[in-house]
PyMOL commands that place a pseudoatom at each C-alpha (Angstrom):
pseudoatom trace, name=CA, resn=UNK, resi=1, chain=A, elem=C, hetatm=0, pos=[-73.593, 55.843, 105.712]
pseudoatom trace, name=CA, resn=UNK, resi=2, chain=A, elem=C, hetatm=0, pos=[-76.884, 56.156, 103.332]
pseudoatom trace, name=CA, resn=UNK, resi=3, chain=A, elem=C, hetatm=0, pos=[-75.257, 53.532, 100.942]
pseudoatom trace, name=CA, resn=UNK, resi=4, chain=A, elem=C, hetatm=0, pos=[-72.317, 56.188, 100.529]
pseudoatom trace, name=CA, resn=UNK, resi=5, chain=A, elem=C, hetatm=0, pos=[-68.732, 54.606, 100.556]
pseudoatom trace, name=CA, resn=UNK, resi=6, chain=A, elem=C, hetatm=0, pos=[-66.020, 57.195, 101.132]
pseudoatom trace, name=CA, resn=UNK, resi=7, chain=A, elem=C, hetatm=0, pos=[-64.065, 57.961, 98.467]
pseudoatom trace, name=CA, resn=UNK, resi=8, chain=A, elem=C, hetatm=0, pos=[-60.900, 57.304, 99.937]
pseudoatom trace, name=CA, resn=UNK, resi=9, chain=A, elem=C, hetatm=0, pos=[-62.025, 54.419, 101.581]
pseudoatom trace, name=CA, resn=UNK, resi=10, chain=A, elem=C, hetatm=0, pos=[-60.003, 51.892, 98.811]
pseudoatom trace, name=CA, resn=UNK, resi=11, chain=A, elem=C, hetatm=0, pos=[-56.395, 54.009, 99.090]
pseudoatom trace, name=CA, resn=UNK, resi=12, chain=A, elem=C, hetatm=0, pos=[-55.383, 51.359, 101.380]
pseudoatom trace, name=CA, resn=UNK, resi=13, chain=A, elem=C, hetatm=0, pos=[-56.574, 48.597, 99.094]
pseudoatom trace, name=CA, resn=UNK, resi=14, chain=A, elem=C, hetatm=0, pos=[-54.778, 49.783, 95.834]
pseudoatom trace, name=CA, resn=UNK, resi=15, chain=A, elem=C, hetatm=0, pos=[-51.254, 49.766, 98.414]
pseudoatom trace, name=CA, resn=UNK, resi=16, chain=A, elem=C, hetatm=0, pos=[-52.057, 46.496, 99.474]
pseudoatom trace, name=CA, resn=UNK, resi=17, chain=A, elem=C, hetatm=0, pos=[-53.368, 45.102, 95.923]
pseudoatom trace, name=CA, resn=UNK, resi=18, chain=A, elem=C, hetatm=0, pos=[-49.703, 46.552, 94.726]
pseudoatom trace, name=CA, resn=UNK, resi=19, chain=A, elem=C, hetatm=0, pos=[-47.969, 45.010, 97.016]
pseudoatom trace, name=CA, resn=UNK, resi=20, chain=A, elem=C, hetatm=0, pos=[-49.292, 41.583, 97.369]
pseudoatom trace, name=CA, resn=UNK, resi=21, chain=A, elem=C, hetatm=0, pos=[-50.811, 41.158, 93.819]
pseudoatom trace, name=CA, resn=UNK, resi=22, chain=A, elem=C, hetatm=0, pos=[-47.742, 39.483, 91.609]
pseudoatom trace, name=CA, resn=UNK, resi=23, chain=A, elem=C, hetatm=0, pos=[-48.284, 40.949, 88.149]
pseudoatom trace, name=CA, resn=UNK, resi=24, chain=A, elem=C, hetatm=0, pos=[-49.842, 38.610, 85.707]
pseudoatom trace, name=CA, resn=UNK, resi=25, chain=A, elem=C, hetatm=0, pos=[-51.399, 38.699, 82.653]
pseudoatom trace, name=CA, resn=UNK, resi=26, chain=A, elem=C, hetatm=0, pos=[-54.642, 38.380, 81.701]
pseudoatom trace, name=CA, resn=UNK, resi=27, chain=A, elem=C, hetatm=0, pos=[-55.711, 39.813, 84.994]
pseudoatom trace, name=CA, resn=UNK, resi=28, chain=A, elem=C, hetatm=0, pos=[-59.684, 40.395, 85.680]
pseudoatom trace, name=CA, resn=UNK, resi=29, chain=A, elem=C, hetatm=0, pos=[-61.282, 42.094, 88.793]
pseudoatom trace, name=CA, resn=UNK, resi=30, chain=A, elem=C, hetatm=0, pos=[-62.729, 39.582, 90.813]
pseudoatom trace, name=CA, resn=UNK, resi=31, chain=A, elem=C, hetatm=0, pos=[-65.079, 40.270, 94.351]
pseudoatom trace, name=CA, resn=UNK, resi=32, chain=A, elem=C, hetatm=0, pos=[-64.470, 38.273, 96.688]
pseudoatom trace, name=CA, resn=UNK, resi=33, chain=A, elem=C, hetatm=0, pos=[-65.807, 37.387, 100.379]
pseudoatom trace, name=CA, resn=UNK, resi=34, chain=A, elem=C, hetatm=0, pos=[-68.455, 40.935, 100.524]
pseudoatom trace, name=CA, resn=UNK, resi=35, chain=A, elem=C, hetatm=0, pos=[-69.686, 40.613, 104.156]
pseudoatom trace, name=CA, resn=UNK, resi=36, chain=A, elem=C, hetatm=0, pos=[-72.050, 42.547, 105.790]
pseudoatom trace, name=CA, resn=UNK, resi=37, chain=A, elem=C, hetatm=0, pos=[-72.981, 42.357, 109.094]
pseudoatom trace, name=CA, resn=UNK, resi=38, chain=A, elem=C, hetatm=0, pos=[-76.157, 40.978, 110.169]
pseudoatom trace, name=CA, resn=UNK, resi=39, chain=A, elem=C, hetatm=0, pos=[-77.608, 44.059, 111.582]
pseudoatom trace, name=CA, resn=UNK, resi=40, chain=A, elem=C, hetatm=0, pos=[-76.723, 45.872, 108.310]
pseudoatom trace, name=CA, resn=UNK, resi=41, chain=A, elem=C, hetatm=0, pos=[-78.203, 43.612, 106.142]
pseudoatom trace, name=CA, resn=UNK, resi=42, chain=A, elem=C, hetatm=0, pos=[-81.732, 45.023, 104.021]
pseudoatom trace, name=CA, resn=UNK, resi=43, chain=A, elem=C, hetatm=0, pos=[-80.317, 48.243, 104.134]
pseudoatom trace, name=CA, resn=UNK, resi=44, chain=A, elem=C, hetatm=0, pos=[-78.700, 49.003, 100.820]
pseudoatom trace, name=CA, resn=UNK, resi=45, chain=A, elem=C, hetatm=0, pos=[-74.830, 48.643, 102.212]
pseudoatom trace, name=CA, resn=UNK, resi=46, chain=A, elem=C, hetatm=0, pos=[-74.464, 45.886, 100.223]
pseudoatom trace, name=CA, resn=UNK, resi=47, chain=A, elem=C, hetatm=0, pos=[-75.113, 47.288, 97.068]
pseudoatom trace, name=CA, resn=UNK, resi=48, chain=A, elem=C, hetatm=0, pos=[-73.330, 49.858, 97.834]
pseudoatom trace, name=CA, resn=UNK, resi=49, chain=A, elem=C, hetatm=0, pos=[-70.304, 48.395, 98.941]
pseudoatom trace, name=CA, resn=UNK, resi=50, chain=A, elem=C, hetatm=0, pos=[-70.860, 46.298, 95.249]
pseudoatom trace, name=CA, resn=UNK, resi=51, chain=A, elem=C, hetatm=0, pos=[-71.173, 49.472, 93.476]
pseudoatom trace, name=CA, resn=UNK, resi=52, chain=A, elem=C, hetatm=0, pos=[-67.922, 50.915, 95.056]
pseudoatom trace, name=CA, resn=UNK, resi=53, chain=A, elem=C, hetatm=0, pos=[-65.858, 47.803, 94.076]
pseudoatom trace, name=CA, resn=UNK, resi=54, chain=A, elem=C, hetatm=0, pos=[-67.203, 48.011, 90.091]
pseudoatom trace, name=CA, resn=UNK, resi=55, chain=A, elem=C, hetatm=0, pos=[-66.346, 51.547, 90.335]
pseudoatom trace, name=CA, resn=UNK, resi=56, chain=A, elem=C, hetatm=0, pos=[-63.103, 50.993, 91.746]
pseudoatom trace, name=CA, resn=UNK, resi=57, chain=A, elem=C, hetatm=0, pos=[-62.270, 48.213, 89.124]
pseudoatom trace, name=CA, resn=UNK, resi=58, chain=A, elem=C, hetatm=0, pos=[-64.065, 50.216, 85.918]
pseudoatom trace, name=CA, resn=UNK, resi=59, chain=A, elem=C, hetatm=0, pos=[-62.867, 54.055, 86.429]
pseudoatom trace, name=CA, resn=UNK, resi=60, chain=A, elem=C, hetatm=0, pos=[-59.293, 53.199, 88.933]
pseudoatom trace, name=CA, resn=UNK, resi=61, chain=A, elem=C, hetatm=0, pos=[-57.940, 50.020, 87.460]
pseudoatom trace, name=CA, resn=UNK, resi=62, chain=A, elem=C, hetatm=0, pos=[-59.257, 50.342, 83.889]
pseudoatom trace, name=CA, resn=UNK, resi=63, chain=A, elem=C, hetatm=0, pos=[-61.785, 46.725, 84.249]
pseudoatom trace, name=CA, resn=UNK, resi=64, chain=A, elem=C, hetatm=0, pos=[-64.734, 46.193, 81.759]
pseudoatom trace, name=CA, resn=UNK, resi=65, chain=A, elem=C, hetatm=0, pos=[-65.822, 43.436, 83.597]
pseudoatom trace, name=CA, resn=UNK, resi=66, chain=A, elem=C, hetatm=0, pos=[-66.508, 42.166, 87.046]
pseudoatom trace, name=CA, resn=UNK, resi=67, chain=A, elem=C, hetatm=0, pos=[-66.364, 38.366, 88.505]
pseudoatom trace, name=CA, resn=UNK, resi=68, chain=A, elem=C, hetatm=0, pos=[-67.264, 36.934, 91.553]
pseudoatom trace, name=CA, resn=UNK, resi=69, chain=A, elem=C, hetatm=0, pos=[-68.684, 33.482, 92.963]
pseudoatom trace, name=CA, resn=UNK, resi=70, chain=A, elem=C, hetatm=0, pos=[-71.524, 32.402, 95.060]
pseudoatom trace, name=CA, resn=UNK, resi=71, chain=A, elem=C, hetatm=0, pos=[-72.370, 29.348, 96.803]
pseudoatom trace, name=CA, resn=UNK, resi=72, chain=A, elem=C, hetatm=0, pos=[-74.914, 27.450, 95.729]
pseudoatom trace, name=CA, resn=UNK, resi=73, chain=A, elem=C, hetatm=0, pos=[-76.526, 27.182, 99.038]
pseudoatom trace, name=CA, resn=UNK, resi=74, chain=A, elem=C, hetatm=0, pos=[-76.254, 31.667, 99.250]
pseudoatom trace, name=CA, resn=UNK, resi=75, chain=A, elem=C, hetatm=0, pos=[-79.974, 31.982, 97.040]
pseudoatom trace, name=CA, resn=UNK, resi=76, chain=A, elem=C, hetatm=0, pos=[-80.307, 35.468, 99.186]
pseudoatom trace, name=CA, resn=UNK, resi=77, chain=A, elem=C, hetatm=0, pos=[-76.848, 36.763, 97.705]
pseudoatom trace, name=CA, resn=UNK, resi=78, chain=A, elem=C, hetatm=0, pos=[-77.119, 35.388, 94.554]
pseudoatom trace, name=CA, resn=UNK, resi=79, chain=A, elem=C, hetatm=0, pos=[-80.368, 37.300, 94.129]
pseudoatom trace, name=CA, resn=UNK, resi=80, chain=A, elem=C, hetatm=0, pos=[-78.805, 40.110, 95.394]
pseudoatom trace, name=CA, resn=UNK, resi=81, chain=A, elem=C, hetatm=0, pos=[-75.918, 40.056, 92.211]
pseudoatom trace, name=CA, resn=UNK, resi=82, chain=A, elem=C, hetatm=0, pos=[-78.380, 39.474, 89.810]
pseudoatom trace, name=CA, resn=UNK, resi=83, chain=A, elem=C, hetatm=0, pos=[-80.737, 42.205, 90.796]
pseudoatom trace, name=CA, resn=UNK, resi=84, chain=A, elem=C, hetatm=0, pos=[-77.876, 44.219, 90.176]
pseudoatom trace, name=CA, resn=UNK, resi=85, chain=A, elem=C, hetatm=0, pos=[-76.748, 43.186, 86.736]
pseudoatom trace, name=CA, resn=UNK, resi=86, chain=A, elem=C, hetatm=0, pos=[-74.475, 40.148, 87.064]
pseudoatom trace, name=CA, resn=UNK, resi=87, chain=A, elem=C, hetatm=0, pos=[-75.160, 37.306, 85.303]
pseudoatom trace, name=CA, resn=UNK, resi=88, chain=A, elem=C, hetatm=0, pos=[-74.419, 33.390, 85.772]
pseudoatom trace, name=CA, resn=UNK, resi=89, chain=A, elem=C, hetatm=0, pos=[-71.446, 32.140, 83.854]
pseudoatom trace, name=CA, resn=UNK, resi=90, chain=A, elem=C, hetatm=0, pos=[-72.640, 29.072, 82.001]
pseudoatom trace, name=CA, resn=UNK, resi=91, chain=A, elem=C, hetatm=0, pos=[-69.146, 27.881, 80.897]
pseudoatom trace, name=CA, resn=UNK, resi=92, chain=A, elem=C, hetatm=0, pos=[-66.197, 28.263, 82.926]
pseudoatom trace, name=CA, resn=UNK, resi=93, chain=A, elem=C, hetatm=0, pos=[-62.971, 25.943, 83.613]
pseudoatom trace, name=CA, resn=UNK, resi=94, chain=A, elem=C, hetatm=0, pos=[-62.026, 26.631, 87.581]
pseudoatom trace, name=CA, resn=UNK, resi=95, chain=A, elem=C, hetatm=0, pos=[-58.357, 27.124, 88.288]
pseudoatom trace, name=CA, resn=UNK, resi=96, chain=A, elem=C, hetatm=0, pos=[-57.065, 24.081, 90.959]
pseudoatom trace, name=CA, resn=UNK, resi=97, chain=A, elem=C, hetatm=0, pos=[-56.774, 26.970, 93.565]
pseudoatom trace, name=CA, resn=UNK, resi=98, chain=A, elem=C, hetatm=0, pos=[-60.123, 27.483, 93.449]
pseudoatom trace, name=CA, resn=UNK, resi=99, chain=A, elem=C, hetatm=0, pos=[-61.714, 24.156, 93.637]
pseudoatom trace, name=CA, resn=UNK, resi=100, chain=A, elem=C, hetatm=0, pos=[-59.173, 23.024, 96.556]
pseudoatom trace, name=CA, resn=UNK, resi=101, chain=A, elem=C, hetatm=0, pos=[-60.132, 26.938, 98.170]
pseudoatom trace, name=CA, resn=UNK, resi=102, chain=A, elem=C, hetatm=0, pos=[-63.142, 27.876, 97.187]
pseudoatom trace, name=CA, resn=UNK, resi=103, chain=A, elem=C, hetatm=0, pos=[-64.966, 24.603, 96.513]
pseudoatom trace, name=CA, resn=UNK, resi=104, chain=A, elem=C, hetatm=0, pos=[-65.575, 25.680, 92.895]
pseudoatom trace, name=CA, resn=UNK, resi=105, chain=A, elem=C, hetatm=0, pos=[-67.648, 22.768, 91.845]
pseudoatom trace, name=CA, resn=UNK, resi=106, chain=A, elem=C, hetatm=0, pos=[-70.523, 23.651, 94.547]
pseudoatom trace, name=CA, resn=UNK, resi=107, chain=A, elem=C, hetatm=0, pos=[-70.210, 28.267, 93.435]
pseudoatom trace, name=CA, resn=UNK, resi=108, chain=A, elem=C, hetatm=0, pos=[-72.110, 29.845, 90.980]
pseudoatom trace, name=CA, resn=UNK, resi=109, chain=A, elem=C, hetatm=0, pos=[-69.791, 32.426, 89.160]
pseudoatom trace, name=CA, resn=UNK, resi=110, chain=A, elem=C, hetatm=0, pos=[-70.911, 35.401, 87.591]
pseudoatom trace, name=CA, resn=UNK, resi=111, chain=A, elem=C, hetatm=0, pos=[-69.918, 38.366, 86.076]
pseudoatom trace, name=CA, resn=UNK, resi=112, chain=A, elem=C, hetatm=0, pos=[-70.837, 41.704, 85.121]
pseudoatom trace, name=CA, resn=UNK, resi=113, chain=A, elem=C, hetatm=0, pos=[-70.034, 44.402, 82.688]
pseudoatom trace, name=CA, resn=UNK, resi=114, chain=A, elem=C, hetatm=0, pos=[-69.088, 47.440, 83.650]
pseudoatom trace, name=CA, resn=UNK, resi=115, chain=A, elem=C, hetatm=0, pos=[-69.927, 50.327, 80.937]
pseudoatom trace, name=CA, resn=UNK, resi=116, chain=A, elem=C, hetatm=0, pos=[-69.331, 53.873, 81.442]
pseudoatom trace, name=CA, resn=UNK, resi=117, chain=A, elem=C, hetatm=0, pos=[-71.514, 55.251, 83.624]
pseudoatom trace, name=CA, resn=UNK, resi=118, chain=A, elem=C, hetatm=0, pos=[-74.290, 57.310, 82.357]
pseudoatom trace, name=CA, resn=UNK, resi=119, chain=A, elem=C, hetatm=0, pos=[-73.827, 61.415, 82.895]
pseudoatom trace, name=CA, resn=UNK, resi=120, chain=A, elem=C, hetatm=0, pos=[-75.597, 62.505, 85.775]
pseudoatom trace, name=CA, resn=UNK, resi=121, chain=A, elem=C, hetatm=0, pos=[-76.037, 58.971, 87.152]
pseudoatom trace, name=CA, resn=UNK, resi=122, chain=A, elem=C, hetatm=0, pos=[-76.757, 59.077, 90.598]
pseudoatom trace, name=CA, resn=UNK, resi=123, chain=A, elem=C, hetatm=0, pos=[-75.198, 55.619, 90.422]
pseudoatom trace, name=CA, resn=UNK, resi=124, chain=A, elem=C, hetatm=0, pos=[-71.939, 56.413, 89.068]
pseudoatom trace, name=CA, resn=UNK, resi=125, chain=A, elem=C, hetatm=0, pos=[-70.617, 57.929, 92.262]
for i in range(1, 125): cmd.bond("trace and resi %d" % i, "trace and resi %d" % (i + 1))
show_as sticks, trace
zoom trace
């Protein structure tokens, strides 16, 4: 509600994450497949939703940076990432899993930093 995600909202997520996610080194946080319903759209959820995840991966599971991919035909999304900080990757080597699932060759990947946030940022919640 009003862009807020409940805090306890990704409990479930760090189980499953556990559970599913073998253990491998150098791991990164990486966004993947943000939806939000038409209906929804234009009305800050999906920043907020965003904002939740780099908060999640920064201050829970100890991230500096953020990753995700966007298809090249998504110009609405990719605005949407850029507007809030991530950047276009201009070099990167796709894994085979990801051209054969994600049809690397035709996504834009980005990433973002994720400082500290600042004290007293309404942001940082």
């Amino acid at each position: 509600r009003n862009g807020q995600v409940p805090s306890d909202a990704f409990d479930d997520v760090e189980v499953l994450a556990a559970t599913f996610v073998p253990p491998r080194e150098p791991l990164c946080a990486y966004l993947c497949n943000l939806c939000v319903t038409p209906p929804a759209r234009r009305r800050g959820v999906g920043s907020a939703l965003v904002r939740a995840c780099e908060h999640v991966a920064r201050d829970r599971w100890g991230f500096d940076e953020l990753y995700l991919h966007v298809g090249m035909h998504d110009a609405s999304t990719a605005r949407l990432y850029k507007g809030l900080g991530f950047e276009a990757l201009r070099e990167y080597d796709p894994k085979p899993w990801q051209v054969k699932y994600l049809g690397a060759p035709e996504c834009t990947y980005y990433v973002k930093g994720l400082a500290a946030p600042a004290m007293g940022s309404a942001g940082a919640r």
